[in-house]
C-alpha positions as CSV (number, residue, x, y, z in Angstrom):
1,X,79.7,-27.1,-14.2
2,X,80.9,-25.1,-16.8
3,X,78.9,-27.3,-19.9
4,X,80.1,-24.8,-23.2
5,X,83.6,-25.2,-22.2
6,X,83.6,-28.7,-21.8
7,X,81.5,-28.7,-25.3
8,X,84.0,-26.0,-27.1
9,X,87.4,-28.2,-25.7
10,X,86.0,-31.2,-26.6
11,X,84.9,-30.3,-30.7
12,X,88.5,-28.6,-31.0
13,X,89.8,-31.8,-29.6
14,X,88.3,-33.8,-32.2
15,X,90.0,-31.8,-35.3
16,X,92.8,-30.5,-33.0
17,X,97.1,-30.4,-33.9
18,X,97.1,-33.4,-31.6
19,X,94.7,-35.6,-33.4
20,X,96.1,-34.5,-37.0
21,X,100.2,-35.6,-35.6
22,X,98.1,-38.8,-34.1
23,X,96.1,-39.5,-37.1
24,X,99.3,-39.4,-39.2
25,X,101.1,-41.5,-37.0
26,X,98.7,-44.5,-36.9
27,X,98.0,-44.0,-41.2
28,X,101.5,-45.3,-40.8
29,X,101.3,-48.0,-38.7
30,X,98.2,-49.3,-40.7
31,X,100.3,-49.4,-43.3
32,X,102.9,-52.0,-41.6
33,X,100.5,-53.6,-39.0
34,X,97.3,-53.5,-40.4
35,X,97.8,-54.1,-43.8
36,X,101.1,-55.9,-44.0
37,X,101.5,-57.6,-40.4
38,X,104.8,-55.8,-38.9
39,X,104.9,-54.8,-35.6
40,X,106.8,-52.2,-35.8
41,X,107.1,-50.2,-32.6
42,X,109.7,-47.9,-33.3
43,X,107.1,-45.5,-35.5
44,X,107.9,-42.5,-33.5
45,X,111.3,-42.8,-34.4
46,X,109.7,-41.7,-37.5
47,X,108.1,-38.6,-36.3
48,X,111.6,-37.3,-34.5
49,X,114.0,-38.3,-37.8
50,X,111.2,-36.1,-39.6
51,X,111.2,-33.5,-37.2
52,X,114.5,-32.5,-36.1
53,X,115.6,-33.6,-39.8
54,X,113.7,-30.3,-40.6
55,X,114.5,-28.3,-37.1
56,X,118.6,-28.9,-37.4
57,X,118.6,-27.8,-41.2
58,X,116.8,-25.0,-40.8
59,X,117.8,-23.6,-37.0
60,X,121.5,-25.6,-36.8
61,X,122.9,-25.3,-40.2
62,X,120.8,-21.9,-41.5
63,X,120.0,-23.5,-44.5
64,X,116.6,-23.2,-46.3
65,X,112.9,-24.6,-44.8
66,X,112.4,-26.7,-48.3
67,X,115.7,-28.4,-47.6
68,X,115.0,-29.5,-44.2
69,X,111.8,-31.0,-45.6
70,X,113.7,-32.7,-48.3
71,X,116.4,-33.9,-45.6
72,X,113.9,-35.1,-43.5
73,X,112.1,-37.4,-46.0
74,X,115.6,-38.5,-47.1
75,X,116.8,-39.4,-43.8
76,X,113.2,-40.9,-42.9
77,X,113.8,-43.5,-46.0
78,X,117.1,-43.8,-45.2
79,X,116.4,-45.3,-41.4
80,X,113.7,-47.3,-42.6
81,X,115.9,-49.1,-44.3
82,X,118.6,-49.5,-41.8
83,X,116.3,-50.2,-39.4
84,X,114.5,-53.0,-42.1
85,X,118.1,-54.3,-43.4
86,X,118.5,-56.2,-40.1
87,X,115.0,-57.2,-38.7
88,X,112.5,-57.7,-41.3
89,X,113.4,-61.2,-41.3
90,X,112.5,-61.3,-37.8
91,X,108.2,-62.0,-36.8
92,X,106.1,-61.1,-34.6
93,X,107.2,-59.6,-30.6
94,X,110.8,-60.1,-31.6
95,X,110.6,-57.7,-34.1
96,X,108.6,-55.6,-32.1
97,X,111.5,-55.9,-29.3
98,X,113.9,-54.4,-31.9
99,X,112.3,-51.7,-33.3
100,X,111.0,-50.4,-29.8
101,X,114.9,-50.4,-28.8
102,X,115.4,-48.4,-31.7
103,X,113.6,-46.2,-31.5
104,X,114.5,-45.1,-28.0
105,X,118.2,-45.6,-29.7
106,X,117.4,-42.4,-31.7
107,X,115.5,-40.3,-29.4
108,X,118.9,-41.0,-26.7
109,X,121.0,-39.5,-29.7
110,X,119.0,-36.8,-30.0
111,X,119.0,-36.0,-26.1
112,X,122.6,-36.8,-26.0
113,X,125.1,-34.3,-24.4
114,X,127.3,-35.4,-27.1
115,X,125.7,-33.7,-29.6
116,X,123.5,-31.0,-28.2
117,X,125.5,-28.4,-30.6
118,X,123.6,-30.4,-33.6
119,X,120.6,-31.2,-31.9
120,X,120.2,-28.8,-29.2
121,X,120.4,-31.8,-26.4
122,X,117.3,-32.3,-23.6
123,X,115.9,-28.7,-24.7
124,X,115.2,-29.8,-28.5
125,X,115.5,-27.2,-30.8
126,X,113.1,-23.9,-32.0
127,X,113.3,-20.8,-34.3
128,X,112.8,-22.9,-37.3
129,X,109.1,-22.4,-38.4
130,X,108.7,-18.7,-39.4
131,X,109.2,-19.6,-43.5
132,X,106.0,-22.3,-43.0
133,X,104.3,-19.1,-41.6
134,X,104.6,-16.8,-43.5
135,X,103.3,-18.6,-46.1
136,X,100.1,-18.6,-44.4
137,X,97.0,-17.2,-46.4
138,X,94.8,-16.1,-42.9
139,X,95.3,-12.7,-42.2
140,X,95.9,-12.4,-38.2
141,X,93.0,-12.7,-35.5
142,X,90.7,-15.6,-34.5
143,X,88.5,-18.0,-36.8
144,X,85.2,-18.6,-35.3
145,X,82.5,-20.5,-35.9
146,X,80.1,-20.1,-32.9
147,X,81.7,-20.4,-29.4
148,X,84.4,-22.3,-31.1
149,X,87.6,-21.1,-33.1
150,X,90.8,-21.2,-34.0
151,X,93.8,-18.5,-34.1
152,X,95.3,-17.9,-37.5
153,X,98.3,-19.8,-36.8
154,X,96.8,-23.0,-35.8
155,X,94.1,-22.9,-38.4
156,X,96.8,-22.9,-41.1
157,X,98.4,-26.0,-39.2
158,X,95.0,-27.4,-39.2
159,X,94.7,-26.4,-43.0
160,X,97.8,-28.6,-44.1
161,X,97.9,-31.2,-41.7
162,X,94.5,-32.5,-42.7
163,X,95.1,-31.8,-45.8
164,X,97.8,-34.6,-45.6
165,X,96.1,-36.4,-44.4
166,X,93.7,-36.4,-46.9
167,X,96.7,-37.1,-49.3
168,X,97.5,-39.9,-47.1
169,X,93.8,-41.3,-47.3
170,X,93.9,-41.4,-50.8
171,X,97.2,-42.9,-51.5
172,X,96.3,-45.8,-49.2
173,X,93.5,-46.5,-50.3
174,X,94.5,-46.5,-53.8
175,X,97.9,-48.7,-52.9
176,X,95.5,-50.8,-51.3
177,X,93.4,-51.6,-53.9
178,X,96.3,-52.2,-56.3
179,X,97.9,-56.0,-57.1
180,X,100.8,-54.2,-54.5
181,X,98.6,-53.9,-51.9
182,X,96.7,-57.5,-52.0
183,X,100.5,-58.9,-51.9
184,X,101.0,-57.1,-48.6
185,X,97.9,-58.6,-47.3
186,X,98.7,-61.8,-48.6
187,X,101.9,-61.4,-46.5
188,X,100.2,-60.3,-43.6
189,X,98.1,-63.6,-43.7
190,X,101.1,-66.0,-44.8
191,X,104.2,-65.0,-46.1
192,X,105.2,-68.6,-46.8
193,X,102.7,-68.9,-49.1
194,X,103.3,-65.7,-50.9
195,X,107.2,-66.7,-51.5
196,X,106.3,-69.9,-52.7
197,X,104.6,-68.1,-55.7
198,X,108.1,-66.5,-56.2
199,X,107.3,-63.2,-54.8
200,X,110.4,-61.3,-53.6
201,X,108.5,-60.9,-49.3
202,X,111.5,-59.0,-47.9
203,X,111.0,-56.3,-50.6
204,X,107.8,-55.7,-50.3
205,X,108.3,-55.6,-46.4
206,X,111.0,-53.1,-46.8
207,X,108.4,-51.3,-49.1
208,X,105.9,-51.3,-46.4
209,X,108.3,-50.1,-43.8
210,X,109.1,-47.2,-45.6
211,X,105.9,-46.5,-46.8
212,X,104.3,-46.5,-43.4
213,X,107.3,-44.2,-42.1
214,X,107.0,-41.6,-44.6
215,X,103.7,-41.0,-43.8
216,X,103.8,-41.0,-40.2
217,X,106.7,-38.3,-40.7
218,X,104.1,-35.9,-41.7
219,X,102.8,-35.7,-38.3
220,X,106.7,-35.1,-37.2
221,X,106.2,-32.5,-39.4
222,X,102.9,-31.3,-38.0
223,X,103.9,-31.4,-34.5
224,X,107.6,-29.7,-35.2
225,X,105.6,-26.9,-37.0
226,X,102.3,-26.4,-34.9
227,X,104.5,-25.9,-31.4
228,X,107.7,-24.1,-33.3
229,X,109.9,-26.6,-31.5
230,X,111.1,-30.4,-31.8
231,X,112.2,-31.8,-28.2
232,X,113.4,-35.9,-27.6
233,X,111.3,-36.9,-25.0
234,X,108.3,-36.1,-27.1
235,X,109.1,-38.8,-29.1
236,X,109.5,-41.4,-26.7
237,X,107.6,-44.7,-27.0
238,X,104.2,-43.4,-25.5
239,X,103.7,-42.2,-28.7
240,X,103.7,-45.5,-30.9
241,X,101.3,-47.3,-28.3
242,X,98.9,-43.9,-28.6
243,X,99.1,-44.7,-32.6
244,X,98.6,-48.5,-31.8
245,X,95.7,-47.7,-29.9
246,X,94.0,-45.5,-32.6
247,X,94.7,-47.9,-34.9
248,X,92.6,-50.8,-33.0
249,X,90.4,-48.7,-31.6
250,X,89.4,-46.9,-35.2
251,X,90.0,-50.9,-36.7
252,X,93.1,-52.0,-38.6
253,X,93.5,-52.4,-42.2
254,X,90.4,-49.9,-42.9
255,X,91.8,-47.0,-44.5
256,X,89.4,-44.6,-42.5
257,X,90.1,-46.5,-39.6
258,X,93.4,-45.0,-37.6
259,X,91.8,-40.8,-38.5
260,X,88.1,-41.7,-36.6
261,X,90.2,-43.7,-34.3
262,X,92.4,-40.5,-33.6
263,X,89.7,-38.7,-33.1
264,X,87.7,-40.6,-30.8
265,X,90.8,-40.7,-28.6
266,X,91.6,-37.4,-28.4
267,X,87.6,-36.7,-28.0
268,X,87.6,-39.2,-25.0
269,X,90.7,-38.3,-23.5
270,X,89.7,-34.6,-23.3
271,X,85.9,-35.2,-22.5
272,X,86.4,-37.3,-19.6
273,X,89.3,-34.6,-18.0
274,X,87.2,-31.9,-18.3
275,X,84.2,-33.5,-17.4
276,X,86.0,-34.7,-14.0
277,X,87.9,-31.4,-13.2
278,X,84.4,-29.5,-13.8
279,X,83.0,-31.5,-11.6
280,X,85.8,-31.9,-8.8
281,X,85.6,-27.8,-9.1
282,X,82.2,-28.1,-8.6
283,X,81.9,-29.9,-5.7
284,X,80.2,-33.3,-7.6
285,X,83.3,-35.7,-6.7
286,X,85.4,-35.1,-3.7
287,X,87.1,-38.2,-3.4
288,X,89.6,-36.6,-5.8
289,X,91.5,-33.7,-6.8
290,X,92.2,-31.6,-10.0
291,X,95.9,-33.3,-9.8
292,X,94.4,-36.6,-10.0
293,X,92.3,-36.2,-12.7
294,X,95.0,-36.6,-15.1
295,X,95.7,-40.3,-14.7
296,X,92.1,-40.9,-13.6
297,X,91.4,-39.8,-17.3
298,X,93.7,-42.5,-18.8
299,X,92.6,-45.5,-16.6
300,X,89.2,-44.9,-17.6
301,X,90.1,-44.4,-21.0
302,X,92.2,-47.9,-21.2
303,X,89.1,-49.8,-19.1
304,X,87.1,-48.7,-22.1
305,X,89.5,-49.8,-24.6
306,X,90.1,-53.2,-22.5
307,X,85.8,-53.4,-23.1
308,X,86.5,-52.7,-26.5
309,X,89.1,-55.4,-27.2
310,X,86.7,-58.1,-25.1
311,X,83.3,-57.5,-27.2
312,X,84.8,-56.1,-30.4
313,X,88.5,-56.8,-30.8
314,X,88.3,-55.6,-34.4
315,X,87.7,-52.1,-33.5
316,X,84.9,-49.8,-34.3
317,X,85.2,-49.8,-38.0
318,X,87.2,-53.1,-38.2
319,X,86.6,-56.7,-39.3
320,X,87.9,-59.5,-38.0
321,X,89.2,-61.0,-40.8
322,X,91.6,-58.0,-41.1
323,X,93.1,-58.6,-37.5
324,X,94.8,-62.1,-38.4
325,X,98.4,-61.7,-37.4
326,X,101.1,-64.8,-38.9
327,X,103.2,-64.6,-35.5
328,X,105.0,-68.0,-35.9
């Protein structure tokens, strides 16, 4: 078995493009689920309003990079509150039923026939990302440290997406601490009792919506501009119950939480592969074969998690206070 590759994959895994989009993605949902008790499950809607927000300026209408960034915040804020308008009143799986449908509501519109002139249809669009880099400060050739490295063009993803995420960190755990933040957590535990001191619980839901969209449209962002391309099915539901999973399995409401959580997934996911393709290759296990290792992978990877939610249901990092959910 082929030990340094499985070592070298598996540390690229852990900082990776995958587990910066991820990362991003669950820092969001924190924001609504862990801290303020929405279960919202339309957050990839996020991620795809972000990313071909920024795709169709740039590679649809010509216009500047900077703009489509602008246009996709703008239209990010502007579906979290349509999306808020209507269901925010709404608790618990019924409001997880409507923003799952959604979601898949937008990434149908994107795939649509209808429009594939504006958004390029099942085949997404590209030939949108050369302004990001050429902004980038690494000359050509491959970043190394020991047996594993980086090309120049990921390592400058790498450089700004943890970077925002960083940003992210910071910002939450500043809101957090703030008289803001111990409202949404007050909300999370019982709104009824935070609108009987007269404060105004829709708007600071819609707040928290919008708030956990934003930042989970950075790793739209990330994605669209790490792979040069933006395609529907990529943002398809998978990708909220991956950040859902993060964010239990890193533990909600810890600011920390969802990036270590995106990490260990990613770690696990791409540890146990390669360990079991190594050793299918090898000869070890030959009940098996390399084209079963994929979902082999996954169900060993949810038994864990299944363990995990038995003996610690709070997560790694988590506390148990933090996971109390007003669902009536």
């Amino acid at each position: 078995m082929d030990w340094l590759t499985i070592f070298v994959t598996t540390v690229e895994a852990a900082v990776g493009v995958e587990t910066v989009v991820y990362a991003l993605a669950a820092l969001g949902v924190n924001i609504q689920f862990g801290y303020s008790g929405l279960l919202n499950f339309g957050q990839a809607a996020f991620l795809g309003v972000a990313g071909y927000g920024l795709a169709v300026i740039v590679s649809t209408f010509g216009l500047p990079f900077w703009l489509g960034i602008v246009v996709g915040l703008v239209s990010v804020v502007i579906f979290a509150f349509l999306l808020g308008v209507p269901t925010l009143k709404l608790r618990a799986d019924y409001l997880a039923i409507v923003t799952i449908a959604a979601a898949e509501i937008i990434r149908l519109i994107f795939r649509s026939v209808a429009f594939k002139d504006v958004f390029g249809g099942s085949d997404g669009r590209r030939a949108f990302s050369s302004t990001f880099y050429d902004m980038n400060p690494f000359p050509p050739g491959d970043y190394e440290i020991g047996p594993v490295g980086f090309t120049d063009r990921v390592l400058w993803v790498l450089v700004v997406g943890w970077a925002l995420v960083g940003i992210s960190c910071l910002a939450i755990y500043l809101l957090m601490r703030s008289p803001w933040g111990r409202v949404l957590k007050a909300i999370r535990e019982d709104e009824d009792a935070v609108r009987s001191l007269g404060k105004n619980v829709f708007s600071y839901k819609m707040q928290a919506l919008i708030l956990g969209g934003v930042v989970g449209s950075f790793g739209g962002y990330v994605y669209a501009l790490a792979f040069a391309s933006v395609q529907p099915d990529v943002f398809g539901t998978e990708l909220t119950f991956y950040a859902y999973t993060i964010v239990i399995l890193g533990g909600a409401a810890r600011v920390f939480g969802p990036v270590l959580g995106a990490s260990i997934f990613w770690v696990l996911l791409v540890l146990i592969g390669n360990t079991l393709s190594e050793a299918v290759s090898a000869g070890y296990i030959t009940f098996m074969t390399t084209t079963q290792v994929g979902p082999v992978r996954f169900m060993l990877v949810g038994l864990g998690l299944i363990l995990l939610l038995v003996f610690r249901p709070q997560g790694i990092f988590g506390d148990k206070r933090e996971i109390a959910l007003d669902a009536r």
